[in-house]
C-alpha positions in Angstrom: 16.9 -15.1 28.5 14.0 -16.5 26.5 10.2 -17.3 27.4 9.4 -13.8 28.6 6.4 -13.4 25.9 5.0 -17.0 26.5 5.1 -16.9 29.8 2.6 -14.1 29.6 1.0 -15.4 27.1 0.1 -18.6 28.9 -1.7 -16.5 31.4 -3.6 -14.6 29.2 -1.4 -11.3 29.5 0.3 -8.7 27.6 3.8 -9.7 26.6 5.4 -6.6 28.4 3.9 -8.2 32.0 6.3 -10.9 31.4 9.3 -8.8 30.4 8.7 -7.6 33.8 8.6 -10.5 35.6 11.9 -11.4 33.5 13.6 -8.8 35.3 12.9 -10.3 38.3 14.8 -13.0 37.1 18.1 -11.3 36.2 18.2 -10.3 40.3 18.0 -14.5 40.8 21.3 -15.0 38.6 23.2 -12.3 40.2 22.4 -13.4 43.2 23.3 -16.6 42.3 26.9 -15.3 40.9 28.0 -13.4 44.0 27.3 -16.0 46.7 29.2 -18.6 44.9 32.2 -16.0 43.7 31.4 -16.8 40.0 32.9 -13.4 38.2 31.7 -12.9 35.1 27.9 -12.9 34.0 26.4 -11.7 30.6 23.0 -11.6 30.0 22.1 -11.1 26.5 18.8 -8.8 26.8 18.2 -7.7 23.5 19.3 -8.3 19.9 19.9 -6.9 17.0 17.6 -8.7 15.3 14.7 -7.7 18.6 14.6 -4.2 16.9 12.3 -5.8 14.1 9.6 -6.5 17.2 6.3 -4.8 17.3 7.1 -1.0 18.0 5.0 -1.4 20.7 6.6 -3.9 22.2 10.1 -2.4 21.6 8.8 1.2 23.4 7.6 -1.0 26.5 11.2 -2.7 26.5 12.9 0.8 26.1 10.9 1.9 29.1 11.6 -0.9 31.0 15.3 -0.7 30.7 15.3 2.7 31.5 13.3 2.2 34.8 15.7 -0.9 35.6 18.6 1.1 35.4 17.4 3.8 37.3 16.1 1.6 40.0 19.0 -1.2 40.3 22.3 0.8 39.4 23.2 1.8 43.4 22.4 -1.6 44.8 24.5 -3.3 42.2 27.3 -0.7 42.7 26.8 -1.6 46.6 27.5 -4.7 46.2 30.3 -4.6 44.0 29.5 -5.0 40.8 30.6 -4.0 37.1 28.2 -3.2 34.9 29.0 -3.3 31.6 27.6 -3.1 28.1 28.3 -4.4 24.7 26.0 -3.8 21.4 25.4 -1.1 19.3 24.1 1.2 21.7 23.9 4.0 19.0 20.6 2.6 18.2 19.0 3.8 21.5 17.7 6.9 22.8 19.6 9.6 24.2 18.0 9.0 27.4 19.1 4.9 27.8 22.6 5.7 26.4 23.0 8.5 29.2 21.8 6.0 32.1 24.4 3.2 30.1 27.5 5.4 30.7 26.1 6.6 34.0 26.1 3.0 34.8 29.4 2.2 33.7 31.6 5.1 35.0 29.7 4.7 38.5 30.7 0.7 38.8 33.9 1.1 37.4 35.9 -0.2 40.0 33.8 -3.0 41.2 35.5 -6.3 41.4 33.3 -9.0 43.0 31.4 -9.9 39.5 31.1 -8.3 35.5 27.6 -8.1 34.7 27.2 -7.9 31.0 24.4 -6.7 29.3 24.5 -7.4 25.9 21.8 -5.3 24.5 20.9 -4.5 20.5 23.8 -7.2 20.2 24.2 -10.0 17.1 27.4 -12.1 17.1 28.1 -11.7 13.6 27.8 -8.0 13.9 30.5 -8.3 16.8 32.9 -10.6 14.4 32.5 -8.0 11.5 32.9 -5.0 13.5 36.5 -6.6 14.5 37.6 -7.3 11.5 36.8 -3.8 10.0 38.7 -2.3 13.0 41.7 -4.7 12.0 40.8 -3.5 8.0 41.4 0.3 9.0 44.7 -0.5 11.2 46.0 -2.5 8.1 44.8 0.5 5.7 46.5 3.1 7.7 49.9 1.1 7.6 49.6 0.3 11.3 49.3 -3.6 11.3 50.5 -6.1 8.1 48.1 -8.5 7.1 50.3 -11.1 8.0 50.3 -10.2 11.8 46.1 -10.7 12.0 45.8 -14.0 13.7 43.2 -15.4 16.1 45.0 -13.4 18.8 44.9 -9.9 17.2 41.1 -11.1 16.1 39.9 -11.6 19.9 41.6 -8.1 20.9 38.7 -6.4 18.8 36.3 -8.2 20.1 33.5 -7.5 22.6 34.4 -9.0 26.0 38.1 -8.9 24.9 39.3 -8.5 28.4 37.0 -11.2 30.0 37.9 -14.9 29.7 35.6 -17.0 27.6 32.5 -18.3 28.7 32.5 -21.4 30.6 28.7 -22.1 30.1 26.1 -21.3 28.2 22.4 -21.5 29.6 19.6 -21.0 27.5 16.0 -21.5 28.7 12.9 -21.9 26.8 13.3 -24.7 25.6 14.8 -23.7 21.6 18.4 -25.6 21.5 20.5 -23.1 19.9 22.7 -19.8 20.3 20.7 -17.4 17.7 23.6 -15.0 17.0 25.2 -14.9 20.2 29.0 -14.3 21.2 29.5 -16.4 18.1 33.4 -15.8 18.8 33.4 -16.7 22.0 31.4 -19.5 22.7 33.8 -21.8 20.6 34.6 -24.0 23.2 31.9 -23.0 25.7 29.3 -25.5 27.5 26.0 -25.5 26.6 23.9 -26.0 28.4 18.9 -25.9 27.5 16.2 -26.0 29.8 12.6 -26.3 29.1 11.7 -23.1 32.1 10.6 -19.7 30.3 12.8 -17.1 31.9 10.5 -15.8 34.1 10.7 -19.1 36.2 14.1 -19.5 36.5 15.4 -20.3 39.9 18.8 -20.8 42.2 17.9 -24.7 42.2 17.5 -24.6 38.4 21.0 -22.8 37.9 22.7 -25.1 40.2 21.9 -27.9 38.5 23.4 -26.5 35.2 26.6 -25.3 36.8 26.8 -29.4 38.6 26.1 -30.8 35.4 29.0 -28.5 33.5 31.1 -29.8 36.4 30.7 -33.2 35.2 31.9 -32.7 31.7 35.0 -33.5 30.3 36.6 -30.3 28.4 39.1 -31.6 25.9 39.3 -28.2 24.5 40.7 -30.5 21.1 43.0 -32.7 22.8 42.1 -36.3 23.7 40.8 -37.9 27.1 44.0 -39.3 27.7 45.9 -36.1 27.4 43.6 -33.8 29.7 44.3 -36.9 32.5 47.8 -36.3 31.9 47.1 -32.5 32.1 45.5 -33.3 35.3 47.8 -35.1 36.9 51.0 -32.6 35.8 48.8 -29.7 37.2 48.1 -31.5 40.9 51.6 -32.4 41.3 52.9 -29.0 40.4 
């Protein structure tokens, strides 16, 4: 979700201003997600690299949070969605961890979409934190080294009971992932506009999920065998 400082700063206003109006934007891609039954959404809202950020800056985020999850949690759990959240959330304040699990344990049971919010999250640091969890099994005798496989790697991992990402949007206009879901955007559509966050749209997400329905996913294989896939699957 990128562009929130610009965007302010293009009309001569504090950065926080357009953190806010960000927000605003997050309600646009749920909305988005539940009227066309797409189930999974993660929203990566703050990294673990975002800690080194002004302290200013990062107080007016943690307040920000805070309010949002005070403010949004019931209409989300009315309308039937997970919340979820994946970082090291160690790193916050008592008060945002307490609203986290609040938030969790009262959308439990939702079903209609998984909104992730990955917040004081890296990729890397999700990889690593696998593998040492896969270390202390091995070390206490519980799993040979011989069993870890690409399988056993994705059970540790955050998300690990979510399918992989379809697509990828990333606005602002930078053309990269910068750390994130490094795992599991291996074979995930990507997908860069030039809009700051704040001025994201429905029209603007449509058009990313028609162009992502245009592509051809080989996932490895070649033209010619996803055809035959195709045609084995529609006859089935």
């Amino acid at each position: 979700m990128d562009g929130n400082g610009r965007w302010a700063e293009r009309r001569r206003r504090p950065r926080i201003i357009g953190h806010r109006a960000g927000a605003r934007a997050v309600n646009v891609c749920i909305d988005f997600c539940l009227e066309r039954g797409i189930r999974a959404l993660t929203l990566f809202a703050f990294s673990s690299e975002n800690w080194g950020r002004p302290q200013e800056e990062v107080g007016a985020l943690m307040k920000l949070f805070l309010n949002a999850l005070d403010r949004e949690v019931e209409e989300l759990d009315r309308r039937g969605v997970r919340v979820r959240f994946i970082g090291e959330r160690e790193r916050f304040g008592p008060g945002i961890r307490e609203r986290m699990h609040a938030a969790e344990d009262q959308t439990r049971g939702n079903t209609r979409l998984d909104l992730v919010i990955a917040a004081s999250y890296g990729g890397r640091q999700d990889i690593a934190l696998a593998a040492r969890s896969l270390a202390a099994d091995v070390a206490a005798g519980k799993l040979r080294p011989e069993d870890i496989d690409e399988a056993a790697m994705a059970a540790r991992m955050a998300l690990f009971d979510l399918p992989p990402p379809d697509l990828f949007i990333r606005t602002g206009g930078d053309q990269r992932i910068s750390n994130f879901l490094l795992w599991q955007l291996a074979y995930t559509e990507l997908w860069f506009t030039e809009l700051l966050w704040p001025e994201l749209d429905a029209a603007t997400l449509q058009r990313a999920v028609d162009e992502f329905a245009g592509r051809e996913r080989r996932f490895g294989l070649t033209s010619a065998q996803v055809a035959d896939a195709a045609t084995e699957n529609s006859q089935a």
